[in-house]
VOBA-274899 format. One record per residue: residue in three letters; x, y, z of N, C-alpha, C in turn. Coordinates in steps of 0.2 Angstrom, whole numbers, plus 5000, padded with zeros to 4 digits. Last residue first. Example, Ala and Ser with C-alpha at 12.3 -4.5 7.8 and 13.67 -1.06 7.14 Angstrom:
// VOBA-274899
PT titor n_xx n_yy n_zz ca_xx ca_yy ca_zz c_xx c_yy c_zz
PT   SER 5064 4989 5035  5068  4995  5036 5064 5000 5039
PT   ALA 5066 4972 5039  5062  4978  5039 5066 4984 5039
// end
This chain:
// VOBA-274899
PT titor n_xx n_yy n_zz ca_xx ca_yy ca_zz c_xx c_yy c_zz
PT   UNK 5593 5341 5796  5600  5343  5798 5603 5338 5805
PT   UNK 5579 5346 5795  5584  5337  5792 5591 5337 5794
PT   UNK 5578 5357 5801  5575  5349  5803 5577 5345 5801
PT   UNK 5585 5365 5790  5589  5366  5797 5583 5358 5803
PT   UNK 5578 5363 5778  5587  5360  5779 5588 5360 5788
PT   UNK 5566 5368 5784  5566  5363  5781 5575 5359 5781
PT   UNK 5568 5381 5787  5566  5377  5792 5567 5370 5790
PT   UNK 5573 5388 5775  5576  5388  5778 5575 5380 5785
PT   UNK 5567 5385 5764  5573  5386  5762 5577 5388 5767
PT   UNK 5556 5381 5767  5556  5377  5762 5564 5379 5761
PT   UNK 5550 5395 5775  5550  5386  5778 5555 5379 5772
PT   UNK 5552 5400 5766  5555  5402  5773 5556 5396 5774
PT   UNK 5541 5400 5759  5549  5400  5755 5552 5399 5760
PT   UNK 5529 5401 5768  5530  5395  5764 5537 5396 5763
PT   UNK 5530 5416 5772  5532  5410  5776 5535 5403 5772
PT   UNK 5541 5427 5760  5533  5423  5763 5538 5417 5767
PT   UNK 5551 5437 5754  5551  5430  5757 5542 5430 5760
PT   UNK 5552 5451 5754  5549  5447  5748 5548 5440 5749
PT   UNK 5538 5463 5761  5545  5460  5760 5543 5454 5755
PT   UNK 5525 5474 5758  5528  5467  5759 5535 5467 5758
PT   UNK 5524 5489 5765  5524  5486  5761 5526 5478 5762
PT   UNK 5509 5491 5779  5520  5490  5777 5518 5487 5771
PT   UNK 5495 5491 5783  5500  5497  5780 5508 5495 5777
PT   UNK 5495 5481 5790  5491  5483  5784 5491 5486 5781
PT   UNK 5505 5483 5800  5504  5476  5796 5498 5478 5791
PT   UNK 5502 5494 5808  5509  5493  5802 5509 5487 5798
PT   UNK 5492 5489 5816  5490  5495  5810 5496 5495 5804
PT   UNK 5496 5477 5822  5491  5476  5817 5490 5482 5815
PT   UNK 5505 5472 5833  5508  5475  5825 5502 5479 5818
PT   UNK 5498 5475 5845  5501  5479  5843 5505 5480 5836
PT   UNK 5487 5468 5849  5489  5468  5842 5492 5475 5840
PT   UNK 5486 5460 5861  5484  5465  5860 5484 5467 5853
PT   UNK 5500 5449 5857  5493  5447  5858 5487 5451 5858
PT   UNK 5509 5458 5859  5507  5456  5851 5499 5453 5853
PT   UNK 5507 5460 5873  5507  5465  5865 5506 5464 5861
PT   UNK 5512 5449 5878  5504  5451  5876 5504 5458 5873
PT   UNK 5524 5447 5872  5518  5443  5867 5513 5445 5871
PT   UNK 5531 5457 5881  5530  5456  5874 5524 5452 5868
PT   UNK 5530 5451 5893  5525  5456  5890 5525 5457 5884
PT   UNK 5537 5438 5892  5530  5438  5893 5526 5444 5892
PT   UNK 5549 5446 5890  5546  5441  5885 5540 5440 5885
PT   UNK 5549 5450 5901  5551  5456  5896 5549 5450 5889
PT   UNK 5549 5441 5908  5545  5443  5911 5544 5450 5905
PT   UNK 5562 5434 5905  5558  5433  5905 5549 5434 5905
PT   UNK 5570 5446 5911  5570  5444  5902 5565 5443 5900
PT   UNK 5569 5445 5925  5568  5451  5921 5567 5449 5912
PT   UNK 5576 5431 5930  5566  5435  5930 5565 5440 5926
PT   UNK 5584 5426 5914  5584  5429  5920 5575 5430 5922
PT   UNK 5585 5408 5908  5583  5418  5907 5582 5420 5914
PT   UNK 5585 5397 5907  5590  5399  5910 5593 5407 5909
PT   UNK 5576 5388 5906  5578  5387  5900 5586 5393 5903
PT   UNK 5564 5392 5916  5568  5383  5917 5574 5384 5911
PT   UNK 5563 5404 5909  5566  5402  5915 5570 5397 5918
PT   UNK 5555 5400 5900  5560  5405  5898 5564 5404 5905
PT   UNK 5545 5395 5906  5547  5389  5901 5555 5394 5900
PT   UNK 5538 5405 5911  5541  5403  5917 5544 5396 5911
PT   UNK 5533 5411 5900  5538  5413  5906 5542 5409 5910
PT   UNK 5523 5402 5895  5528  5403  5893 5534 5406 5897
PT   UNK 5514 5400 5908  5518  5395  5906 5524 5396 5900
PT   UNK 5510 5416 5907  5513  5413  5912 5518 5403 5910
PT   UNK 5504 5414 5895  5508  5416  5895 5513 5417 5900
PT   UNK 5500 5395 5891  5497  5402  5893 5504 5407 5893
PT   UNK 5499 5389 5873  5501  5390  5881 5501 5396 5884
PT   UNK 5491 5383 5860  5492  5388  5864 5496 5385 5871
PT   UNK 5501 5372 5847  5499  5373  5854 5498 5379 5857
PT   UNK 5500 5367 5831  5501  5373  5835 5497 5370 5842
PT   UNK 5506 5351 5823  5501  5358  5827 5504 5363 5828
PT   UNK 5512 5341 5810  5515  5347  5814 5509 5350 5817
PT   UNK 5514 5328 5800  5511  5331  5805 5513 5337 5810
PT   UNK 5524 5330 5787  5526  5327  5793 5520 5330 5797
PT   UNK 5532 5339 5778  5528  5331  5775 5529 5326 5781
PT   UNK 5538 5349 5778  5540  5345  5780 5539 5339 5781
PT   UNK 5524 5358 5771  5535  5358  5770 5537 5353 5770
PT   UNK 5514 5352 5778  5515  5351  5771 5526 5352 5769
PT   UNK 5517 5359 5790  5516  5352  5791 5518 5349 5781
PT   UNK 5518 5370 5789  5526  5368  5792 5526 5360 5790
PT   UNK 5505 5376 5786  5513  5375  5781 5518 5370 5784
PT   UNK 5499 5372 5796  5498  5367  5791 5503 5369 5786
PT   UNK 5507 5383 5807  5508  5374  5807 5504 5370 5801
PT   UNK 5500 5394 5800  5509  5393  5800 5510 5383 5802
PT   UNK 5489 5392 5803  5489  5393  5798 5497 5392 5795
PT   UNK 5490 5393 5819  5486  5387  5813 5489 5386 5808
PT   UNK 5494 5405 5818  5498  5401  5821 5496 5394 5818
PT   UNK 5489 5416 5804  5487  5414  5808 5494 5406 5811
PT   UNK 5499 5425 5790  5494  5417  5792 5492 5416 5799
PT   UNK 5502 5434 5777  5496  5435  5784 5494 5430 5787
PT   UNK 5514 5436 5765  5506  5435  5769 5504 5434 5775
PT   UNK 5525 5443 5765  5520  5445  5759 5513 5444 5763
PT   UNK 5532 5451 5780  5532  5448  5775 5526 5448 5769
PT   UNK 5537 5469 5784  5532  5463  5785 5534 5456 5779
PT   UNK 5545 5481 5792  5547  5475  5788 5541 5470 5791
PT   UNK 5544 5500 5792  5540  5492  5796 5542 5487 5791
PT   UNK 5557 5510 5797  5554  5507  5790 5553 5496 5795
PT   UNK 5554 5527 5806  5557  5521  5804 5550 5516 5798
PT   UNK 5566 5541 5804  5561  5538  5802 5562 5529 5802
PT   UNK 5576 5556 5800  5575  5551  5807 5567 5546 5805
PT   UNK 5584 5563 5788  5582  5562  5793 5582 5557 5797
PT   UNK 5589 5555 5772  5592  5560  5779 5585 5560 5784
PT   UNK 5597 5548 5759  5592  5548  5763 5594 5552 5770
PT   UNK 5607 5545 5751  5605  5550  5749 5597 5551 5755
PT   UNK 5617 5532 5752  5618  5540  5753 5614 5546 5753
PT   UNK 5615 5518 5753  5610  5522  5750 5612 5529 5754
PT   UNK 5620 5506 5760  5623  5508  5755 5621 5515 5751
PT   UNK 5611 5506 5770  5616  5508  5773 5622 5509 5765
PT   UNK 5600 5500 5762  5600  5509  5766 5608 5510 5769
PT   UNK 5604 5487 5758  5601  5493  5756 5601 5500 5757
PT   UNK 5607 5483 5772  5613  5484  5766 5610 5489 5762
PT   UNK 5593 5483 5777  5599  5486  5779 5603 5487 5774
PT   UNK 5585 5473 5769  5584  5482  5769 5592 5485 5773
PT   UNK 5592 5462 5771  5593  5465  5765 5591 5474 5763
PT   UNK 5590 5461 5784  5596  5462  5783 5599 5464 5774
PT   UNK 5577 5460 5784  5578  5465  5789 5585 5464 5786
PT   UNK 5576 5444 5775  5573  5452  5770 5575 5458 5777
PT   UNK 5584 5437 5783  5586  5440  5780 5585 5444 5774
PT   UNK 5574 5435 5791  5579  5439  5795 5584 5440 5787
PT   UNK 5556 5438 5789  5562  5433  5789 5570 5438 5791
PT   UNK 5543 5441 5799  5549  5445  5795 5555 5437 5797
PT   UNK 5524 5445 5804  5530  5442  5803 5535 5443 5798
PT   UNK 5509 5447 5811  5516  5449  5808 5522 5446 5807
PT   UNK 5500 5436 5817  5504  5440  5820 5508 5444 5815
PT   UNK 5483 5430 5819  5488  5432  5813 5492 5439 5819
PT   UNK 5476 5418 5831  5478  5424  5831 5485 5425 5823
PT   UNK 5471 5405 5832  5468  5410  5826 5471 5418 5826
PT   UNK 5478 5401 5843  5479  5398  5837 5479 5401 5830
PT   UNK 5485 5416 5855  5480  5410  5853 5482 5405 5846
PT   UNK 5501 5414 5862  5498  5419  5854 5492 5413 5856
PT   UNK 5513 5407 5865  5510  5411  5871 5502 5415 5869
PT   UNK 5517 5390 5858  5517  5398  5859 5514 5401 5865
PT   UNK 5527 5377 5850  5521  5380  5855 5524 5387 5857
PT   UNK 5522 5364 5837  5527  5368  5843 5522 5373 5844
PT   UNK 5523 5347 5838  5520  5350  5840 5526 5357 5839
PT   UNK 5528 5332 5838  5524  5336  5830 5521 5341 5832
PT   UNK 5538 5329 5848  5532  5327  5847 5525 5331 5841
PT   UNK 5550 5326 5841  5549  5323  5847 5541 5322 5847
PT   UNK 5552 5337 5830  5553  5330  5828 5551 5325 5835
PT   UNK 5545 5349 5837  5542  5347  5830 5545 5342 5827
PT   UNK 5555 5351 5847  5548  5349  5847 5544 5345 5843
PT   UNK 5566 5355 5838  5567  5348  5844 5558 5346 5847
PT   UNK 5564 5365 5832  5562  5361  5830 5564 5354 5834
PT   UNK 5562 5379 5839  5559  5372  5842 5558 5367 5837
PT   UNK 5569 5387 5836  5572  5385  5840 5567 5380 5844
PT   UNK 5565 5388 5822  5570  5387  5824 5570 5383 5829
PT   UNK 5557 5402 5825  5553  5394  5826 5557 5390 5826
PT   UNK 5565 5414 5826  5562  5411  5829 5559 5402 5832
PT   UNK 5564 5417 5809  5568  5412  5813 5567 5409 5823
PT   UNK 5552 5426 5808  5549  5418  5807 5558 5414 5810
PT   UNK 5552 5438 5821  5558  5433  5817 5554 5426 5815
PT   UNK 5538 5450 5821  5541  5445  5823 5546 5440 5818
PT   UNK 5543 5464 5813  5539  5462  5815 5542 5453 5820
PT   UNK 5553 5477 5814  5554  5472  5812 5548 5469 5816
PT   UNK 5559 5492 5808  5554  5490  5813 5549 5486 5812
PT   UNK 5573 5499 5807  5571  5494  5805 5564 5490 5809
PT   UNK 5575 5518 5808  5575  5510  5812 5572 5505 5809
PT   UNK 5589 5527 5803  5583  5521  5801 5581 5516 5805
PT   UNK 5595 5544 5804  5592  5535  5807 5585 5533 5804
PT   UNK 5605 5555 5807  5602  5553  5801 5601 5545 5804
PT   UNK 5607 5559 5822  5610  5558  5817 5605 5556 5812
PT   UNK 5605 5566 5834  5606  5572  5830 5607 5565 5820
PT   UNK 5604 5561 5847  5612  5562  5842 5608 5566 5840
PT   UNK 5592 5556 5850  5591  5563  5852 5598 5564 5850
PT   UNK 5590 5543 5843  5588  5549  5837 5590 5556 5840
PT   UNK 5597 5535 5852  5597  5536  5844 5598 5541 5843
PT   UNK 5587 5537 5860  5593  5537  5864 5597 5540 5856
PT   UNK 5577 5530 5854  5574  5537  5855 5581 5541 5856
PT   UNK 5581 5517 5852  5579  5522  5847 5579 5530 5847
PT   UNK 5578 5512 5867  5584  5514  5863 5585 5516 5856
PT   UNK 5567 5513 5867  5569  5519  5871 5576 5518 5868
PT   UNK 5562 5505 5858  5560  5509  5856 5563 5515 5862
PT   UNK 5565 5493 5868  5568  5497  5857 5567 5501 5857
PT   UNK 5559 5491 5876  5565  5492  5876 5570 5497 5871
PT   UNK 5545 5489 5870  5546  5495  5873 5553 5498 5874
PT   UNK 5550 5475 5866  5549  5480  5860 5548 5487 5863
PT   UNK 5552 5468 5879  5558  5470  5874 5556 5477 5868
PT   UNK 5537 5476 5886  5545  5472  5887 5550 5473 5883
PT   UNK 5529 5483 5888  5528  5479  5882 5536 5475 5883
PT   UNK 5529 5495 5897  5524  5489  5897 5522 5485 5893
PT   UNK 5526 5509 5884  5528  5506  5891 5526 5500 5891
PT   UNK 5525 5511 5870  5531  5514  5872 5534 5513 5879
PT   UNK 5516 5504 5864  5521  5500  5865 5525 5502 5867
PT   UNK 5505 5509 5850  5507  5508  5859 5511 5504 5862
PT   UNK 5514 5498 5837  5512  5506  5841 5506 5505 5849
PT   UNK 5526 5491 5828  5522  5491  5835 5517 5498 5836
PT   UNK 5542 5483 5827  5535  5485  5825 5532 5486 5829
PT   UNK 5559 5490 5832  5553  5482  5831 5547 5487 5828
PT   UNK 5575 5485 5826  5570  5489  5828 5563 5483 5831
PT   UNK 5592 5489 5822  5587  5484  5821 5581 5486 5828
PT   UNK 5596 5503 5813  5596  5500  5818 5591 5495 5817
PT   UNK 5609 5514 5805  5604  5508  5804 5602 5503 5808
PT   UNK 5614 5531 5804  5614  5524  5808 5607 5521 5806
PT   UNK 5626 5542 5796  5618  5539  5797 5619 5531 5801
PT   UNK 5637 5550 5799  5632  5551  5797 5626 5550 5795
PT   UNK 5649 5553 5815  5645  5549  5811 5640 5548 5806
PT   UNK 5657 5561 5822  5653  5563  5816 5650 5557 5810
PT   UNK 5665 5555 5835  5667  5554  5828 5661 5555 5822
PT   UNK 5654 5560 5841  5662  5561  5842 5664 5559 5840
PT   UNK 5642 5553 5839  5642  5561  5841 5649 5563 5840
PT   UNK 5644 5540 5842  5643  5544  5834 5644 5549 5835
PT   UNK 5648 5539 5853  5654  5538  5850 5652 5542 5842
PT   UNK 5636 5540 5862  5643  5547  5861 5649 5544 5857
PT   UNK 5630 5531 5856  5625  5538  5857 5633 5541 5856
PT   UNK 5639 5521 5861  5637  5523  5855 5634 5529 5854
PT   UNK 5636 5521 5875  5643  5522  5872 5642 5524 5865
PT   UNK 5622 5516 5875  5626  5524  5878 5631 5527 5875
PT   UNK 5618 5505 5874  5617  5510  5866 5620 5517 5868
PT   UNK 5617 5499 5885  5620  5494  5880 5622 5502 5874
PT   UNK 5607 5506 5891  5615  5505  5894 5617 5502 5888
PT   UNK 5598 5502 5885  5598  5510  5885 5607 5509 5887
PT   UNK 5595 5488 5886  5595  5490  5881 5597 5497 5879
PT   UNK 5595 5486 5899  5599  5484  5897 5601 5487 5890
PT   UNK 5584 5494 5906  5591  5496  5907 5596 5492 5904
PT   UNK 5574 5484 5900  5575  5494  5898 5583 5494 5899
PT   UNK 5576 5471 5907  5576  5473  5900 5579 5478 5896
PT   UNK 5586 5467 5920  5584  5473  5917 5583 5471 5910
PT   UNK 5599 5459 5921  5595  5461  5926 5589 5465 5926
PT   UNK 5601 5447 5909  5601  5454  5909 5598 5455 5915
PT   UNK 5602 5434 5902  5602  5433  5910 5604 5441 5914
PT   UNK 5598 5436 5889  5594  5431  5894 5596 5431 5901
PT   UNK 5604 5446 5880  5606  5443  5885 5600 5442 5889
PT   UNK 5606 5451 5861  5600  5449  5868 5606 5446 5873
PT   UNK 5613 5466 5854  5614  5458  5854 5609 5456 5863
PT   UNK 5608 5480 5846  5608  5477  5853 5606 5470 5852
PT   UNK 5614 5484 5830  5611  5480  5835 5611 5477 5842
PT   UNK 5618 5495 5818  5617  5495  5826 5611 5489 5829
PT   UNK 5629 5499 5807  5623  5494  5807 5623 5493 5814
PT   UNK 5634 5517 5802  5635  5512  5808 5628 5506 5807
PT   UNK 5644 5526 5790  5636  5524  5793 5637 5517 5797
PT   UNK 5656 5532 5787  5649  5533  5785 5644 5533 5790
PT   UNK 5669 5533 5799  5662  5529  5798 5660 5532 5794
PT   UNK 5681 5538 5807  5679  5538  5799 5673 5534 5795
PT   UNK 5677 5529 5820  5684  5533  5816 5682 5533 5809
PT   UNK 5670 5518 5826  5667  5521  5821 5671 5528 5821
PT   UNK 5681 5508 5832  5676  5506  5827 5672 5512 5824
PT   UNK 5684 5517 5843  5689  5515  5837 5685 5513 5831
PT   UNK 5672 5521 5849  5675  5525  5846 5679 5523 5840
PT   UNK 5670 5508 5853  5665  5510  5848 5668 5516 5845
PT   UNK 5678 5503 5861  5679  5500  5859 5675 5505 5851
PT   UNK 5677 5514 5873  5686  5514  5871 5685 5510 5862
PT   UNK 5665 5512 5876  5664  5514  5875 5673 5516 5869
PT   UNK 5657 5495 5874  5663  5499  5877 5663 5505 5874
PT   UNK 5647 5485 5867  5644  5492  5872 5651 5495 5876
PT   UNK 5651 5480 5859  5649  5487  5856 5645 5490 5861
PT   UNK 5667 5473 5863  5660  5474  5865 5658 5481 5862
PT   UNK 5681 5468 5852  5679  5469  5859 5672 5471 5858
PT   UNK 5692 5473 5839  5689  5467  5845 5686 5470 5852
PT   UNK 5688 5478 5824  5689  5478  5830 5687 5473 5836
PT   UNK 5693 5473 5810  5692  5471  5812 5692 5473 5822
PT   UNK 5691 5474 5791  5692  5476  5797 5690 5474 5804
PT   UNK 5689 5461 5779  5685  5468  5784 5690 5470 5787
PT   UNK 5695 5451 5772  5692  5458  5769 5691 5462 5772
PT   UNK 5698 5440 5782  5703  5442  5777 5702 5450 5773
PT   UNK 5686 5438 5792  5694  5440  5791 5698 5444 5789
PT   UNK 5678 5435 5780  5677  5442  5783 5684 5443 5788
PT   UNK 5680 5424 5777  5682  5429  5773 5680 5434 5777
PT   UNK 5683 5415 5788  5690  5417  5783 5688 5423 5780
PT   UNK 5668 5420 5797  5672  5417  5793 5679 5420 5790
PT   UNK 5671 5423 5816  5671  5424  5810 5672 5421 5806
PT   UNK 5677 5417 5830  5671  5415  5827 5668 5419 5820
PT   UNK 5690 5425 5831  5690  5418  5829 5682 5415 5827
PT   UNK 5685 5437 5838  5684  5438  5829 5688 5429 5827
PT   UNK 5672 5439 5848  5680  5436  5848 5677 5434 5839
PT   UNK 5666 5453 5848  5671  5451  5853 5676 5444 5854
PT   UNK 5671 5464 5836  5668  5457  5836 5672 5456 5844
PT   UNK 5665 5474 5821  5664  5473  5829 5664 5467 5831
PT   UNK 5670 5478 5807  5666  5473  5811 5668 5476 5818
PT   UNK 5670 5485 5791  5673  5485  5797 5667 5483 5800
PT   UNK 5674 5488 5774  5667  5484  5780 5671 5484 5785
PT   UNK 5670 5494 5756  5672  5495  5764 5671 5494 5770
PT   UNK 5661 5483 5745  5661  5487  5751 5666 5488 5755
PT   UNK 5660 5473 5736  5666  5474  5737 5667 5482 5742
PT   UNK 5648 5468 5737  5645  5474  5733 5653 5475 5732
PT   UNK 5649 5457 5746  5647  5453  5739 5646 5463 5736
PT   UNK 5651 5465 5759  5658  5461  5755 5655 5460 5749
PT   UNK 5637 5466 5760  5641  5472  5758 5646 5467 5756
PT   UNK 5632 5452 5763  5630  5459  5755 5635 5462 5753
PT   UNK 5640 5450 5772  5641  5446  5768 5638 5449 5762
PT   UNK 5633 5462 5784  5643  5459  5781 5643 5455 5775
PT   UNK 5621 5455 5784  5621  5461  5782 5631 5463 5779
PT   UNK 5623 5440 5789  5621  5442  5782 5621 5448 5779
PT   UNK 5627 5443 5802  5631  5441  5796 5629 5441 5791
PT   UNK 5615 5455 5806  5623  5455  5808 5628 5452 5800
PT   UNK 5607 5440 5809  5605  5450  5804 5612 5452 5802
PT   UNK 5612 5434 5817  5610  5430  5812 5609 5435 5807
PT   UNK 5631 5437 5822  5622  5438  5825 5619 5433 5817
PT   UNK 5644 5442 5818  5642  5436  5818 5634 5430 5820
PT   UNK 5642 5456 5820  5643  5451  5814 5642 5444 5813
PT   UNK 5637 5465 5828  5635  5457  5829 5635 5454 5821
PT   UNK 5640 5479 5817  5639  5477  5826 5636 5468 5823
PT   UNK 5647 5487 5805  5645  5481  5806 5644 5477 5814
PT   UNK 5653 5503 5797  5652  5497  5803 5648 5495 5805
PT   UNK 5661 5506 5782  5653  5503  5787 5656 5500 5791
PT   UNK 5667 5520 5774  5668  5515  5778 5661 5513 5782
// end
């Protein structure tokens, strides 16, 4: 048996929809399972409620193999750290008490990053939270979401721009969400791995912010920039947007990590994944702008 956290997440569903396409035994965690598809309905198992309960994790991992473990974000979290340690508690003692085997968590990239880095510092305590079970873990330690950009295509149709906290020339790491969701099913189908380690998810190429807007622009056969904004302008843009002080201010440290080049010795070192920006853009950003 798998369980399946934020099934209907953007990692989450695609990682349920491998395993159903393998005819896998799948069980979901879903706080409301009318936002599933028919087939995951009809095929998985289905418990209702929050994977941070703990009444709720128990029942979901009763005979588990192996648990896919995502701390779903909250914008309006009091607390970054304490959101992400609180959120993974119940879990902590629900593997432990129902003998769990191996857990697959979504993660982030990084080194120095264990304080003072916002969300990817978050991770990595909840990782830690993880690993002191005792259980067999993969963390998935996921560069930046090319889906991300997503959520500014209202910019890049209004005014041909979109925008960041990152200089121009800055090359950051990057991972499409569904090469993180394809190593998951991978290893969460893969019995014969043990320990505790994590696995850095990069894409094939390396492009600069610049370099990411002349793709976007060619894709979509449309003038398209890149804008610096400062990092205070980005924070305080998380906020007008209806993040709490704490998130956003776990955002703003986050990019200056990245901006310090917290991903850059895993970036030269991760194997590639298989998706590049271009494909990304052409199969994913591209339908979701004409949309």
């Amino acid at each position: 048996m798998l369980v399946i956290t934020t099934p209907t997440g953007q990692i989450g569903r695609q990682v349920v929809d491998g395993l159903l396409d393998r005819e896998e035994q799948v069980r979901v965690i879903a706080r409301e399972p009318s936002r599933l598809s028919p087939r995951v309905r009809e095929r998985a198992g289905v418990v209702q409620g929050s994977h941070r309960d703990l009444d709720v994790v128990t029942a979901a991992f009763a005979g588990a193999d192996a648990v896919f473990w995502v701390v779903p974000p909250d914008p309006r979290a009091d607390g970054v750290q304490d959101y992400y340690v609180d959120y993974t508690r119940a879990a902590c003692q629900a593997i432990a008490d129902q003998g769990v085997k191996r857990v697959v968590g979504v993660s982030t990239m990084g080194h120095g990053i264990e304080h003072n880095a916002g969300h990817l510092s978050a991770s990595l305590a909840k990782d830690a939270m993880i690993a002191d079970t005792g259980v067999h873990y993969r963390a998935l330690r996921a560069s930046a979401f090319m889906e991300n950009l997503l959520w500014q295509i209202g910019a890049m149709k209004e005014q041909g721009v979109f925008f960041g906290p990152q200089p121009a020339d800055l090359v950051v790491a990057s991972i499409a969400t569904r090469d993180i969701a394809a190593k998951a099913t991978e290893l969460l189908l893969d019995d014969s791995w043990s320990g505790q380690d994590g696995v850095p998810l990069v894409s094939a190429d390396a492009l600069s912010f610049d370099g990411m807007a002349q793709v976007v622009t060619e894709v979509l056969e449309r003038p398209v920039r890149y804008q610096q904004i400062s990092v205070e302008a980005y924070r305080a843009s998380m906020l007008k947007h209806g993040a709490s002080d704490a998130w956003a201010r776990g955002l703003a440290d986050m990019a200056l990590a990245q901006n310090n080049g917290a991903y850059d010795e895993e970036h030269r070192t991760a194997a590639p994944a298989p998706t590049d920006f271009r494909q990304w853009c052409e199969e994913v950003l591209r339908p979701a702008f004409l949309a």
